[in-house]
C-alpha positions, 0 to 999 in steps of 0.5 A: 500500500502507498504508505507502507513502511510508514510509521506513526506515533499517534498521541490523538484521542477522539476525533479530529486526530484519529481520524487523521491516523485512520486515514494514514493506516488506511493507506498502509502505516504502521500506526501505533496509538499510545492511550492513556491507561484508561484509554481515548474517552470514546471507548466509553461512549456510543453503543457497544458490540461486543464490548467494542465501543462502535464510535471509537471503531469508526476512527480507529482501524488499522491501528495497534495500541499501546497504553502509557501514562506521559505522567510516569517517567518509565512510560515517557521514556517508552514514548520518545523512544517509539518517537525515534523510530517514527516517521511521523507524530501526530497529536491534538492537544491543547497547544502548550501540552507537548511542551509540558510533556517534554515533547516541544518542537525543539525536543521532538527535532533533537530525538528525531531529526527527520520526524514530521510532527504534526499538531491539530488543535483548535485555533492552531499553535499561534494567534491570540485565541491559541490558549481556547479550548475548543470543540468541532461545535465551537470551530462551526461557530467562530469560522462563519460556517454555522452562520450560513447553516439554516433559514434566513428567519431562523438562528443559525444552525450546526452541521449534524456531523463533527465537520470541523473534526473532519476536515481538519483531520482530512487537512492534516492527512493532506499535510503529512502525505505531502510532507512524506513525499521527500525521501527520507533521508532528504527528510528535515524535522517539520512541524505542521499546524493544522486547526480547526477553524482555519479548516472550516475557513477554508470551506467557505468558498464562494460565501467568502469570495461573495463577502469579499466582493460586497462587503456583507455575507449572504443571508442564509437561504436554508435548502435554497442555494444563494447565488442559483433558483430555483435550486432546493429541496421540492415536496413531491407526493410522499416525500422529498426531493432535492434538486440542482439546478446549477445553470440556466442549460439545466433551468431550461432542461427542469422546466421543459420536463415540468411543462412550464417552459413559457416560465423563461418569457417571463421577465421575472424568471428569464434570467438567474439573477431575476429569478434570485430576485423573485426567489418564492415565485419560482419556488412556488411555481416548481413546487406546484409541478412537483406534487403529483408523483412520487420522489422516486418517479420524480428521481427517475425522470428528473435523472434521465433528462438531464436534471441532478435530483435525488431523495434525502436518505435516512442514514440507514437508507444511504448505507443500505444503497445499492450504489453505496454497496456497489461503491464498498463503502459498508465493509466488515471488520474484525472486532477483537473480542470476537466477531466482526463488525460494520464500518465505513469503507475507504472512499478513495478507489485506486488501481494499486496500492488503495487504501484497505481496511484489514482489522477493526480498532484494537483493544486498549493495549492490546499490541503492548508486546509487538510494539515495545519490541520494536524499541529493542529492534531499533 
């Protein structure tokens, strides 16, 4: 596999870090997860199988586990001595927190000279809010992402999912690969800061070149889009469907399927920007066409002219696809106290050397044996 040989030192706990270093033991890393001896807090929550925590097994597959406490100098000792024979560090702590373990930038660099340490955390590793703790729900907050989120008579809302987590988690992997991309022994020490907000910044695409150009933010639209109508989410019979109308070639493909092509000789609806203007008249226009079939009817035809549209899946109902099934990306992994269960798939697909999941997330310590003769080998 592409990363194969790779080794990383994974100081992470709950999400944004481990799903980075589930990332990069997808792809072939020897990642090794050093917990606390009461282990990453997420194998406490969500529903367990098999005395496996589901929540803490989606983030943490293809990993082995270590149990240490920074706190003891015999088990310090054990950390920098891991840290020697790595590649690649990753944590997300509080900035401030690697140096009080002894573990600054500049200690890192003198234990391994060519090591990629990279540190995910809120607001980053500078700046005047570095010192703030942080959560995904506070970074969709302070990054302008949850102001564009909901309806323009309602507050702003989260996204359901731990996004900023994520993305952040997605960047980091981003950042180390690249990094990787020097050989080794042209390798020097470098320290990557990735933070959540910024990640969530950076996601904010044309809201901010639009912010930029005006001066002001777009008002929140809900399940409209703010610069294209009629673009959303349509009643049909018995459900709903969603429907992306990006351009006025598709414009003209929906209302043409609709029955309602003279729409387009109506100055108030000739144009995108006369349509934005006149947003609730053309919503209201296309609702009325969309309630005499059914969202799967509507699918159907809306797909075969031309026209991007789709349900809304349950969660369960997206898993259960057949294109999800097709695409692999529901997959069965081992559970270590017995059995298997399901996880998410890989959702990059290459000819060679893709990504795989080969066991499920390992029991706290689990691999102490294998992993503390690495030291001894090395």
């Amino acid at each position: 596999m592409s990363l194969h040989g790779i080794r990383v030192i994974d100081l992470t706990r709950v999400i944004s870090g481990p799903f980075c270093t589930q990332q990069l033991a997808d792809l072939g890393a020897d990642v090794i997860k050093v917990e606390s001896p009461k282990g990453d807090p997420l194998r406490a929550q969500g529903t367990m199988i098999e005395g496996m925590s589901s929540y803490f097994a989606s983030f943490n597959r293809n990993k082995r586990s270590i149990a240490l406490d920074p706190r003891d100098a015999g088990d310090m000792q054990i950390i920098r001595s891991l840290i020697k024979t790595a590649d690649v560090l990753v944590d997300n702590f509080k900035p401030g927190t690697m140096d009080k373990m002894g573990l600054s930038d500049a200690a890192l660099q003198d234990l391994n000279p060519r090591l990629i340490a990279c540190h995910i955390s809120g607001f980053g590793q500078t700046g005047p809010y570095a010192q703030r703790p942080a959560f995904d729900f506070v970074a969709q907050a302070m990054s302008g992402f949850m102001f564009t989120n909901g309806f323009e008579d309602g507050p702003p809302l989260r996204s359901g999912l731990p996004i900023s987590d994520l993305v952040a988690g997605l960047y980091a992997t981003i950042g180390i690969t690249a990094a990787l991309a020097t050989p080794k022994l042209d390798r020097k020490f470098n320290a990557i800061d990735v933070a959540m907000t910024d990640s969530m910044i950076s996601l904010l695409s044309y809201m901010a070149t639009e912010t930029f150009a005006t001066g002001h933010s777009l008002p929140r639209v809900g399940n409209d889009h703010p610069l294209v109508a009629p673009y959303g989410l349509f009643d049909t019979r018995d459900g709903h469907i969603a429907v992306a109308v990006s351009h006025d070639g598709i414009v003209e493909r929906l209302f043409s399927i609709l029955g309602c092509s003279a729409l387009l000789d109506d100055p108030r609806f000739a144009t995108n920007a006369a349509r934005i203007e006149h947003r609730d008249a053309i919503k209201s226009e296309v609702q009325a066409r969309f309630n005499d079939r059914t969202t799967h009817e509507w699918t159907e035809v809306l797909n075969n002219g031309g026209v991007p549209a789709g349900p809304v899946l349950s969660v369960e109902a997206a898993l259960n696809d057949p294109q999800t099934q097709h695409r692999n990306m529901t997959v069965q992994a081992t559970n270590p106290m017995g059995g298997w269960m399901s996880v998410l798939g890989c959702p990059i697909k290459q000819t060679h050397d893709g990504p795989s999941v080969r066991t499920g997330a390992p029991l706290l310590d689990g691999d102490r044996e294998a992993i503390l003769s690495l030291i001894t080998t090395n």
